[in-house]
C-alpha positions in Angstrom: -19.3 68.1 25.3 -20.6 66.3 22.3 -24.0 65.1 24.6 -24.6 68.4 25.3 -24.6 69.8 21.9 -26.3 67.0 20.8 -29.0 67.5 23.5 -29.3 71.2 22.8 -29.7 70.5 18.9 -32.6 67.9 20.0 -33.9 70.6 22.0 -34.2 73.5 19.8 -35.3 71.0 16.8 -38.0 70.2 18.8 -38.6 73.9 19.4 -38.7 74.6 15.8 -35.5 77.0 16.5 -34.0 77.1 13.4 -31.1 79.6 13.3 -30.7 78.5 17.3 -29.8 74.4 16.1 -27.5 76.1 13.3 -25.8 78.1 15.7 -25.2 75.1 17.8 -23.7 73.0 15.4 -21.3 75.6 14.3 -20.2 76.2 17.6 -19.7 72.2 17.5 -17.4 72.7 14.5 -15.6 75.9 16.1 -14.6 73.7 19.4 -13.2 71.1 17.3 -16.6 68.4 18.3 -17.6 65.7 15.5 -21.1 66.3 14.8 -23.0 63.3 14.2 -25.0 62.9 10.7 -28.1 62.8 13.3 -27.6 66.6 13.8 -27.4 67.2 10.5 -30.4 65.7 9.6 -32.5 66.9 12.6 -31.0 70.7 11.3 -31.7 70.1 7.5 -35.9 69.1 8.9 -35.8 72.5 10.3 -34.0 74.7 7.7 -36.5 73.6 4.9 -39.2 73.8 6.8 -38.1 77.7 6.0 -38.3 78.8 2.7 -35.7 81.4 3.3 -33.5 78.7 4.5 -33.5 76.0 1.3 -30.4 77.9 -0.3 -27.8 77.8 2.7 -28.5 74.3 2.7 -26.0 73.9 0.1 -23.3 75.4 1.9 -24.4 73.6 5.7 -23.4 69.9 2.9 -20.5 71.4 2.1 -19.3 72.4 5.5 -20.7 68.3 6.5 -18.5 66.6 4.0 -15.8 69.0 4.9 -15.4 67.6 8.6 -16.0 63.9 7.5 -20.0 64.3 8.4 -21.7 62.4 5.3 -25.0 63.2 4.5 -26.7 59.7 3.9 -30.0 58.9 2.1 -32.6 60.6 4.6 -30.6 63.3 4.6 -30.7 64.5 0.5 -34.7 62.9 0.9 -34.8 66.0 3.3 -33.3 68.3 0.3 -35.5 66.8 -2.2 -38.8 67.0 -0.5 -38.1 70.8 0.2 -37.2 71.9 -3.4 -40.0 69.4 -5.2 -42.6 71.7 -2.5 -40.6 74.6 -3.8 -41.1 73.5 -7.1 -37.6 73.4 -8.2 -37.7 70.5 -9.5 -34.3 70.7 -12.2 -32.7 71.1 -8.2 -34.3 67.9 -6.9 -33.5 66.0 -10.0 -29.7 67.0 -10.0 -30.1 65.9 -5.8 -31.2 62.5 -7.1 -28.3 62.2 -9.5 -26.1 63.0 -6.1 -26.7 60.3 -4.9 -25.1 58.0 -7.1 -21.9 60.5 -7.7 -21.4 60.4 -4.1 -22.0 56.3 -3.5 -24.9 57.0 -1.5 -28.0 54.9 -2.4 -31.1 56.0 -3.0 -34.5 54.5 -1.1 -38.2 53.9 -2.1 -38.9 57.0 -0.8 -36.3 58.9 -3.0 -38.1 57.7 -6.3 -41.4 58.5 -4.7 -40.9 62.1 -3.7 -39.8 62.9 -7.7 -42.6 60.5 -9.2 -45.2 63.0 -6.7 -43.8 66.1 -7.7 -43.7 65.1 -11.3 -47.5 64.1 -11.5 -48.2 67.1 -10.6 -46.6 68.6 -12.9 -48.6 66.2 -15.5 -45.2 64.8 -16.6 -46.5 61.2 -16.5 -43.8 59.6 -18.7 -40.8 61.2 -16.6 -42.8 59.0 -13.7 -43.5 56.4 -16.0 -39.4 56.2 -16.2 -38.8 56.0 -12.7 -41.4 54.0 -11.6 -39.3 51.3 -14.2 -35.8 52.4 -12.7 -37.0 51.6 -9.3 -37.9 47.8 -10.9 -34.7 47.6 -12.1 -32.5 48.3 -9.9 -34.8 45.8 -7.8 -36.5 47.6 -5.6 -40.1 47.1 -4.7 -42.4 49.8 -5.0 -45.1 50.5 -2.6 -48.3 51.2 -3.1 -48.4 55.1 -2.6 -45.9 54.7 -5.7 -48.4 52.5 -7.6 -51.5 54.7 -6.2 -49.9 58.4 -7.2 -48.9 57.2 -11.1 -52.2 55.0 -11.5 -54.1 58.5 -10.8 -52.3 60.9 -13.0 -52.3 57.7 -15.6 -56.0 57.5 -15.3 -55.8 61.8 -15.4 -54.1 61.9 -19.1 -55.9 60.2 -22.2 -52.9 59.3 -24.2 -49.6 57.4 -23.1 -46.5 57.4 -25.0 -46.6 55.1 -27.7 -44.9 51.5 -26.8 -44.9 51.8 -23.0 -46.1 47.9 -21.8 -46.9 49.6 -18.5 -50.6 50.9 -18.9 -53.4 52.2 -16.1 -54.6 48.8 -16.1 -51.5 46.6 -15.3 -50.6 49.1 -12.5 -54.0 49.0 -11.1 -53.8 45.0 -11.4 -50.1 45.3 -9.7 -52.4 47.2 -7.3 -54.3 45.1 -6.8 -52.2 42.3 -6.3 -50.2 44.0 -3.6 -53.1 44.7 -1.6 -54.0 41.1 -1.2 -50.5 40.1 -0.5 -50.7 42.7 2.5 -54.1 42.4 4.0 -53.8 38.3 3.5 -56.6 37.9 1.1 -56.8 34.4 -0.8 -56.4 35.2 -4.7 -55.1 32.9 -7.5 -51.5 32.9 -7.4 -51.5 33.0 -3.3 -54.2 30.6 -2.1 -53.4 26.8 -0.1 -52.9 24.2 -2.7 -51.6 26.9 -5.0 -48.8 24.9 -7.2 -45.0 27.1 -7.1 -41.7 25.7 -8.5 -40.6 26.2 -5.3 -41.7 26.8 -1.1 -38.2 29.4 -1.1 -36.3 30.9 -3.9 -33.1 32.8 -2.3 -31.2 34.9 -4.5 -27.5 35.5 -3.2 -25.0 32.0 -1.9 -23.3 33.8 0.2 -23.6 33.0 3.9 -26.7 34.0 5.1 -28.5 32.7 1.8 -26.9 29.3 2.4 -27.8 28.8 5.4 -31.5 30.0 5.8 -31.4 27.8 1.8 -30.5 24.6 3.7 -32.5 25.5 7.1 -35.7 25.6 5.4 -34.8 22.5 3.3 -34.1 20.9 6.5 -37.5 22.1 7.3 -39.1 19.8 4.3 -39.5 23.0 2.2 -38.5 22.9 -1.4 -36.1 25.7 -2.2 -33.8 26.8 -5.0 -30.9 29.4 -4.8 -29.0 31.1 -7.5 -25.6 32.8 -7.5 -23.3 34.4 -9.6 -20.3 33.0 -11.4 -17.0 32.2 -9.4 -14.3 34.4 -9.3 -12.2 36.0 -6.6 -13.1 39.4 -7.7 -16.4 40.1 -7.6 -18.8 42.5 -9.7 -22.2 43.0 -11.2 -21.7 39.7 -13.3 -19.2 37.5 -10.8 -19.8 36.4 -7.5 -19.4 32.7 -6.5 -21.3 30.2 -4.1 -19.8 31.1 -0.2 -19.9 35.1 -1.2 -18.2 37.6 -0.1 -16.6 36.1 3.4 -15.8 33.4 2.5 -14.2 33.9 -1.6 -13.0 38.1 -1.1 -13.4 38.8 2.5 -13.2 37.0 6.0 -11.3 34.0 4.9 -8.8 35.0 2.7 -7.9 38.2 4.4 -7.6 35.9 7.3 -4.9 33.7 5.8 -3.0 36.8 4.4 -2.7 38.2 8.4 -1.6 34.4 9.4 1.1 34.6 7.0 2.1 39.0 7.8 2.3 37.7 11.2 5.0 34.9 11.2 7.3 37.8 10.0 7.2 39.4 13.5 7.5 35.9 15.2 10.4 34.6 13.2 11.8 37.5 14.9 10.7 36.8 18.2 12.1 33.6 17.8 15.9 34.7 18.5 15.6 35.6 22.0 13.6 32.2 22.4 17.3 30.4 21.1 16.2 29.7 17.3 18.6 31.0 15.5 17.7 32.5 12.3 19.4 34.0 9.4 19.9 37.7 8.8 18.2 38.0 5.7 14.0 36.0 5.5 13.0 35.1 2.3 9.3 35.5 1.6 7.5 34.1 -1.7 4.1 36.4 -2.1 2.8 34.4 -4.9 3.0 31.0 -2.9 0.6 32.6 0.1 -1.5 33.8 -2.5 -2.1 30.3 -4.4 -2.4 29.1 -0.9 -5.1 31.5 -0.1 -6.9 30.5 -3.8 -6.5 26.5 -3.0 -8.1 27.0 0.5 -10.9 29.4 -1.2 -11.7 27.4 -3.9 -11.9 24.1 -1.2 -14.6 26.3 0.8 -16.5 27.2 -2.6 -16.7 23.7 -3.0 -17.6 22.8 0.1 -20.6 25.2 0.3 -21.5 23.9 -2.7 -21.7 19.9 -1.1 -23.9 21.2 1.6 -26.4 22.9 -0.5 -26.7 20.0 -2.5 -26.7 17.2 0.7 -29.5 19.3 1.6 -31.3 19.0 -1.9 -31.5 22.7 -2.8 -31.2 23.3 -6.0 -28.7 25.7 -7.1 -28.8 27.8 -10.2 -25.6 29.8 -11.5 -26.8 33.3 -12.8 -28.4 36.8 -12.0 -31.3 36.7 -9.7 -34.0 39.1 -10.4 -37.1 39.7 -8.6 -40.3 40.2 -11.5 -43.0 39.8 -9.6 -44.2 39.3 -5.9 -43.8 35.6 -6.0 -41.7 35.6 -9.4 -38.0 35.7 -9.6 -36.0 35.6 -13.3 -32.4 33.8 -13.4 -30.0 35.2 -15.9 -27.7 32.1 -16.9 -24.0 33.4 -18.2 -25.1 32.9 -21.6 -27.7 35.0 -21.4 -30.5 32.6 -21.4 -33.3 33.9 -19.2 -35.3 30.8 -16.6 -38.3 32.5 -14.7 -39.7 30.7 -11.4 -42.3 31.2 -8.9 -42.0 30.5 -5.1 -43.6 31.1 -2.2 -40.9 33.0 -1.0 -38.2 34.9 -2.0 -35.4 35.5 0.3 -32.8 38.3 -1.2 -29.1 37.6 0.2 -27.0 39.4 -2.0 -24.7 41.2 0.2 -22.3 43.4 0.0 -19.3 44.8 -2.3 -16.1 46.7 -2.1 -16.9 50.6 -3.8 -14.4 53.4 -4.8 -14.8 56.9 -3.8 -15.9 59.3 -6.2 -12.1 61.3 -6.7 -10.5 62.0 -9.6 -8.2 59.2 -10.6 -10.1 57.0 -8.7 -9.7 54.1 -11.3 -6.3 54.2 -10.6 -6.9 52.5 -6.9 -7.7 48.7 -6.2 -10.4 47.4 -3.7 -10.4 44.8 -1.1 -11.2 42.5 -3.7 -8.3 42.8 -5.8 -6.0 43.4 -2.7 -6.3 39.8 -1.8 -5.4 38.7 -5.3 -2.6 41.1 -6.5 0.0 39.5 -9.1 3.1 41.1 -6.8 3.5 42.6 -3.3 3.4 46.4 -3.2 7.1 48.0 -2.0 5.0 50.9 -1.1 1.4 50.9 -0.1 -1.3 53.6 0.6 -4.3 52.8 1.5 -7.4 55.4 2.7 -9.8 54.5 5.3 -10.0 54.4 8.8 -12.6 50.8 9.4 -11.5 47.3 9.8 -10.7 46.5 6.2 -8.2 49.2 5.7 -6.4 48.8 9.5 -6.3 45.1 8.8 -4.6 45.4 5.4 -2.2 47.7 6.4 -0.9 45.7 9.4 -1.1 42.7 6.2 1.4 44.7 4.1 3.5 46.0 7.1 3.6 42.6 8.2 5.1 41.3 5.1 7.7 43.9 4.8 6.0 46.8 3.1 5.9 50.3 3.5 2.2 51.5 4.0 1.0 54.9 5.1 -2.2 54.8 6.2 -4.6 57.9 5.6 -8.3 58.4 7.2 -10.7 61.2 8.2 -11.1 61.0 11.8 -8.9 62.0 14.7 -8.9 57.7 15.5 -8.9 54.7 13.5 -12.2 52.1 13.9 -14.6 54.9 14.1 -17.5 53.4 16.2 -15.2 51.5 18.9 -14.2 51.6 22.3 -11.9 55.4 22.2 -9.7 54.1 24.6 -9.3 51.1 22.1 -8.7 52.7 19.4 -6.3 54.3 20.5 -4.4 51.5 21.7 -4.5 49.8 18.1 -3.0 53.5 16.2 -0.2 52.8 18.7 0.5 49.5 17.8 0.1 49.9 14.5 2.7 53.0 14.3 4.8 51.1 16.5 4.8 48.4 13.9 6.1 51.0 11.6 2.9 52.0 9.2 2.8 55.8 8.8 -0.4 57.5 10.5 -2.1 59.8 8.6 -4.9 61.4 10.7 -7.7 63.4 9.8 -6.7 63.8 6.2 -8.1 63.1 3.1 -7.3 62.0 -0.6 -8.4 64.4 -3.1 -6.8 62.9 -6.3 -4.6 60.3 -7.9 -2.1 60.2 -10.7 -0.1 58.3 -12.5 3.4 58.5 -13.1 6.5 56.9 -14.3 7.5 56.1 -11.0 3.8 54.8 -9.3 0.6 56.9 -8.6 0.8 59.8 -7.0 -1.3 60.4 -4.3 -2.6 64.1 -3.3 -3.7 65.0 0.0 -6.6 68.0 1.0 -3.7 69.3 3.3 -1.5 69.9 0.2 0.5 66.5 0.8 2.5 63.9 -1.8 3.6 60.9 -2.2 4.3 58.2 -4.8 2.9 54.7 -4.6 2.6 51.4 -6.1 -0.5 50.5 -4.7 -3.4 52.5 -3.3 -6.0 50.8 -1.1 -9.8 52.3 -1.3 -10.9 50.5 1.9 -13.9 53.2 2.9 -16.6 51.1 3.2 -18.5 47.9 1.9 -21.8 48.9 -0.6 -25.0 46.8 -0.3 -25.0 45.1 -3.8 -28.2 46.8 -4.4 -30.0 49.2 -2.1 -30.2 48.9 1.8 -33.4 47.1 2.1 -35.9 48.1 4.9 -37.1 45.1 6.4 -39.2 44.0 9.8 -38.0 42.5 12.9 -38.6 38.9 10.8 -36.4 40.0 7.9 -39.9 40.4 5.6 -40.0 43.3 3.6 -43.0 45.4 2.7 -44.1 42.8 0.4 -45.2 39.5 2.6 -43.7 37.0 0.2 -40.1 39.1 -0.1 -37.6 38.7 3.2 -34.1 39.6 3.1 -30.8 39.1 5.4 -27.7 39.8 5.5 -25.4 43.1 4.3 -28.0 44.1 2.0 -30.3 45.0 5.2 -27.5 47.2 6.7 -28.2 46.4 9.8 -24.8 44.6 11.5 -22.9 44.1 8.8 -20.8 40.5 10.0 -20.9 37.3 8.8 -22.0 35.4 11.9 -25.0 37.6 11.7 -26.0 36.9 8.6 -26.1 33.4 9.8 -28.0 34.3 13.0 -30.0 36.1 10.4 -30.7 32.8 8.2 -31.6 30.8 11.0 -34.3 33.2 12.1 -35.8 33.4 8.7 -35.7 29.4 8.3 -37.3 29.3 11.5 -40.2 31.8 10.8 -41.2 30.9 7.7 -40.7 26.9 7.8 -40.1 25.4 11.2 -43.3 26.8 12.7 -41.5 29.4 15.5 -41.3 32.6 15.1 -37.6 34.0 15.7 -36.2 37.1 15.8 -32.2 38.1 15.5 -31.0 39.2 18.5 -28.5 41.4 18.5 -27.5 42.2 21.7 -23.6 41.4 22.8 -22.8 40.8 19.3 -18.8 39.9 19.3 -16.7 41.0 16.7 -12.8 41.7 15.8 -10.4 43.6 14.1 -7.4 41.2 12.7 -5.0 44.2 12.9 -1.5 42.8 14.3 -2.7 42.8 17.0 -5.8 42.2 17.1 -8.6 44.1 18.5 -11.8 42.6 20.0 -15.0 43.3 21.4 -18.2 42.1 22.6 -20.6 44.8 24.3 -21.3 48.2 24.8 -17.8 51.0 24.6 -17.1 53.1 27.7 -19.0 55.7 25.7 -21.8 54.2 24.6 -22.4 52.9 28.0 -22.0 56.3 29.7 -24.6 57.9 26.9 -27.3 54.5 27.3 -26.9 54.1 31.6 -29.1 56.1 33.9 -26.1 55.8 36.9 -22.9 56.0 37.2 -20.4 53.7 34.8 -17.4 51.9 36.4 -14.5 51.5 34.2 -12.1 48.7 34.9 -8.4 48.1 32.5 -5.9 46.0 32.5 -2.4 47.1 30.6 0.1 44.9 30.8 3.4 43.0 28.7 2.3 39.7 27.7 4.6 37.0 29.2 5.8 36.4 25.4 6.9 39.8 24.9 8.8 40.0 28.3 11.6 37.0 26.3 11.3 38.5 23.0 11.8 41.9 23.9 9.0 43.1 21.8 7.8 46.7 23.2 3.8 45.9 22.9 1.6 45.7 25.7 -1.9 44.4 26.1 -4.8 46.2 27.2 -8.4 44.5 29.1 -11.0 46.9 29.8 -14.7 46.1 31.9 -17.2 48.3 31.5 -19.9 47.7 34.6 -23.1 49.7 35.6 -22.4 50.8 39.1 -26.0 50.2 40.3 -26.8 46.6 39.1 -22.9 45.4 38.4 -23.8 43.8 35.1 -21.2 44.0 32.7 -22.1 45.6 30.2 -18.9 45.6 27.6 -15.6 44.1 27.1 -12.9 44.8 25.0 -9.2 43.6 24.3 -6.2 44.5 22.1 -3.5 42.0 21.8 -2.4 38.5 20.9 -5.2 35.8 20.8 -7.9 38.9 21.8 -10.4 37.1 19.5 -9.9 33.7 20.9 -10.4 35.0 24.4 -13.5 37.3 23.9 -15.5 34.9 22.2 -15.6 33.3 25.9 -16.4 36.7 27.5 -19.6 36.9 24.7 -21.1 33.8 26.3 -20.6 35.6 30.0 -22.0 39.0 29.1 -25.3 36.6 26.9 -25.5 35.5 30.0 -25.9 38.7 32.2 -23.1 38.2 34.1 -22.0 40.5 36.8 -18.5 42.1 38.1 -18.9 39.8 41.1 -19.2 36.5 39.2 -16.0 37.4 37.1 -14.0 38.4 40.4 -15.0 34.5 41.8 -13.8 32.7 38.8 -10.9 31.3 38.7 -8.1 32.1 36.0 -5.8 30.3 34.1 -2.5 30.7 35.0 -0.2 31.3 33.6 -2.3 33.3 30.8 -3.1 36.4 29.6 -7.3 35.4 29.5 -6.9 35.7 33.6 -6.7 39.4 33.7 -10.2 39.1 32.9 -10.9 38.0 35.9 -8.7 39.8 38.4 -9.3 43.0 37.4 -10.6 44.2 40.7 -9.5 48.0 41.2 -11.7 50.6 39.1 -9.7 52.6 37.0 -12.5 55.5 36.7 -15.9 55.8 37.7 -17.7 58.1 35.4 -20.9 60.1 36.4 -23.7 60.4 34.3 -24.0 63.8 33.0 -27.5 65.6 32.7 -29.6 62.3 33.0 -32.6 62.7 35.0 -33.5 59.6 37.1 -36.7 58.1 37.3 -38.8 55.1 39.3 -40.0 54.3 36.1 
């Protein structure tokens, strides 16, 4: 159903059929089918492109938010562009200001469709000011940016007083730039000329360390700065490993080791261990724990940078120039340097969304570092972060409702999947809250209290915002080689946005280090990516879902699963089966996706990732041989097909 509203939508887009797209996507709503935000924005494209149609625009964000459809960047650029043509500008100016309030970060283009509109309009020193707010917020202009406020600069006689940004620097800065991109030699750019350093890389996290000590490896001479250490990060506090290894990955990792002894201790009994009736748990001995083994990895990240002889600087990174970073040192002294290169790795952080009482909630960050275990924990979001803290706190005795937008946790998996891990995680006791949403927090004598959009209460003592990770900055657009739109600037990592996990970042890293210093030319791939979900139990996957591999395949899809009671459970008594799934093109029998939920699921599919890299087929999983007893052999004798799905509306070709 949802292809072929999404194929009509593409159709009349295409058609320039306005009130025909609108129609479909209300009928989308009215037969209870998710929308995707790329409807949304190929429907805003049309409606502006009609003046009568700017106004209802309003109402078709409202409706978006409304079913959990969030307009992202491109879409409000859409709204912007239309009333700065209109010339309502107050109504694109408050549209900017949106984007903040609602956590959603602006783009290069977002600063140059006001700075346009407002040279136009003569009002140089409004442009003036963003032109400077795009600098600091560390983004890199481009040249139509430079180009459109040089002109209305050179237009008006008289600046306001004070500005140290005249017609002459920005036609220099212009000047510059278009050296850097066509590959001209000029002073600061030419062989022999003399840097601090080959690489600076701003951000230690993992993707910074490791292209820093690649390209050291390489001979090249390279510095790295990083903020302070501290578990909980902000705009002033980071620490050398970043955000997997200090307030992510790691920790959170250690905190489901120790929620998942809980369940085995009770396992235990029917395996003849007798145990007492009542467990004692001691929170605040896992948690120091957690902070030895973090600060031994902080450490350790530290050794290697250093073995490789980069030189690391503690402070705020700040890009100044195209080949000139400034370091902020925690007492405020400034050091500048110039490098070759600058690499940007500053990842990601933990946000809040914009409710009232929002100040009341905590983060991941301060999740993995709270003084006492919650009695009663809520936390909102549907991802990995919030399903894997819940099953953390249930784990350890809590009780934890869990509250998210969609129909299905882990928006983006396998359907089938996700359904699996709701069911485990109700039948580990956490409350399910589907397709509801918190509208406010207060607090009270007794905890916060949490208010629902359906009208619902409860009290708390803890409330998780786990919606999404932020880029640190702004998503930075960058090349198939991680280079931005200035040659000497590359980035990697979360601050790209573009697969958000560790082990990427690293792939990431290496592919820079490679590129720029070891003479071969490397691109990520990102094809068969594995990840997991450290839910109890856990979820993993490497591959395409059932549905993405119905909506990418020309043919017909065959769907292979396996559901079964681990061996474990059957003397334990535990009521929690495990599910395999295959997902094979009928034509060619590649596999094309795997996916597990249950006990040791990451362990397994990591082996499955090297298969499907690979291009293995149905046939060569049927003749290996399995490990028995195990639950890893399903994997390979899996040989009935549970459903073979037709692709729907697909025209073949020869091609």
């Amino acid at each position: 159903m949802s292809t072929l509203f999404s194929y009509l939508i593409k159709i009349y887009a295409e058609a320039d059929l306005s009130q025909k797209a609108l129609n479909v996507f209300y009928k989308m709503l009215e037969f209870n089918v998710k929308p995707l935000l790329r409807h949304l924005n190929h429907i805003l494209e049309l409606l502006v492109s009609h003046r009568d149609f700017i106004m209802p625009v309003f109402d078709l964000f409202k409706i978006a938010y409304k079913y959990g459809v969030f307009p992202n960047t491109k879409s409000y650029n859409i709204l912007m562009g239309a009333f700065c043509l209109n010339g309502d500008l107050s109504i694109a100016y408050k549209l900017f200001k949106k984007l903040f309030e609602r956590g959603v970060m602006p783009d290069v283009e977002s600063y140059r469709i006001l700075m346009q509109r407002v040279c136009k309009k003569s009002q140089v020193n409004r442009a003036v000011d963003l032109l400077e707010d795009m600098l600091n917020k560390r983004f890199v202009p481009d040249s139509l940016s430079y180009t459109t406020l040089l002109n209305s600069l050179c237009r008006k006689k008289k600046l306001r007083e004070g500005r140290a940004m005249d017609a002459i620097k920005l036609k220099q800065a212009i000047m510059a730039r278009k050296m850097l991109v066509d590959g001209e030699l000029n002073q600061t750019n030419k062989e022999g000329a003399e840097y601090d350093f080959d690489l600076f890389v701003i951000g230690a996290g993992s993707g910074g360390v490791r292209a820093a000590r690649f390209s050291a490896n390489y001979g090249a001479k390279v510095g790295i700065c990083e903020l302070p250490f501290h578990p909980i990060s902000s705009e002033v506090i980071g620490g050398v490993g970043g955000t997997c290894v200090i307030r992510g990955c790691v920790p959170k990792k250690i905190l489901v080791y120790g929620a998942t002894f809980g369940g085995e201790i009770e396992d235990a009994r029917n395996y003849g261990w007798e145990v007492n009736e009542k467990l004692d748990f001691n929170w605040k001995k896992l948690l120091q724990k957690k902070t030895d083994e973090i600060n031994r990895l902080n450490g350790i990240y530290k050794r290697l940078l250093s073995n490789a002889s980069v030189k690391l600087l503690e402070g705020e990174g700040k890009i100044i120039g195209p080949n000139k970073v400034e370091v902020t040192q925690p007492d405020g002294t400034k050091l500048s340097y110039s490098a070759k290169h600058i690499l940007i790795a500053t990842g990601s952080r933990a946000h809040r969304p914009p409710i009232p009482g929002q100040e009341l909630a905590i983060t991941s960050d301060e999740a993995l570092s709270l003084d006492d275990l919650p009695k009663h924990a809520v936390v909102f979001g549907g991802g990995y972060i919030a399903v894997e803290f819940a099953s953390i706190w249930r784990g350890l005795g809590a009780t934890v409702d869990l509250f998210y937008r969609k129909e299905l946790p882990l928006r983006g998996f396998d359907d089938e999947m996700r359904a699996v891990v709701a069911r485990n995680l109700e039948g580990r006791g956490i409350k399910l809250h589907p397709q509801t949403n918190l509208t406010e927090l207060v607090k009270t004598d007794n905890g916060i209290k949490v208010i629902t959009d359906h009208g619902g209460e409860l009290i708390a003592d803890v409330v998780l915002f786990a919606t999404a990770l932020r880029s640190t900055t702004f998503i930075l657009q960058v090349d198939e080689y991680s280079r931005t739109n200035i040659p000497s600037i590359w980035a990697v990592g979360d601050v790209t946005n573009r697969m958000n996990l560790t082990p990427v970042a690293l792939m990431e890293g290496t592919c820079f280090a490679k590129t720029v210093f070891g003479g071969e030319s490397s691109k990520p791939d990102y094809r068969n990516i594995p990840c997991a979900v450290f839910s109890i139990p856990p979820l993993s996957i490497v591959g395409l879902s059932e549905e993405e591999a119905i909506e990418q395949v020309n043919g017909d899809v065959l769907v292979f699963t396996s559901t079964f009671n681990p061996m474990k459970n059957t003397v334990s008594g535990r009521q929690e089966k495990t599910i395999m799934k295959l997902v094979v093109d009928a034509e060619t029998d590649k596999v094309l996706g795997a996916s597990m939920c249950g006990p040791d699921a990451p362990e397994i599919m990591q082996g499955i990732a090297v298969a499907l890299k690979c291009g293995a087929t149905k046939a060569q999983f049927d003749s290996t041989v399995g490990i028995h007893p195990s639950a890893a052999e399903e994997f390979v004798t899996m040989r009935s097909v549970s459903r073979r799905v037709t692709a729907r509306g697909k025209a073949k070709t020869n091609l």
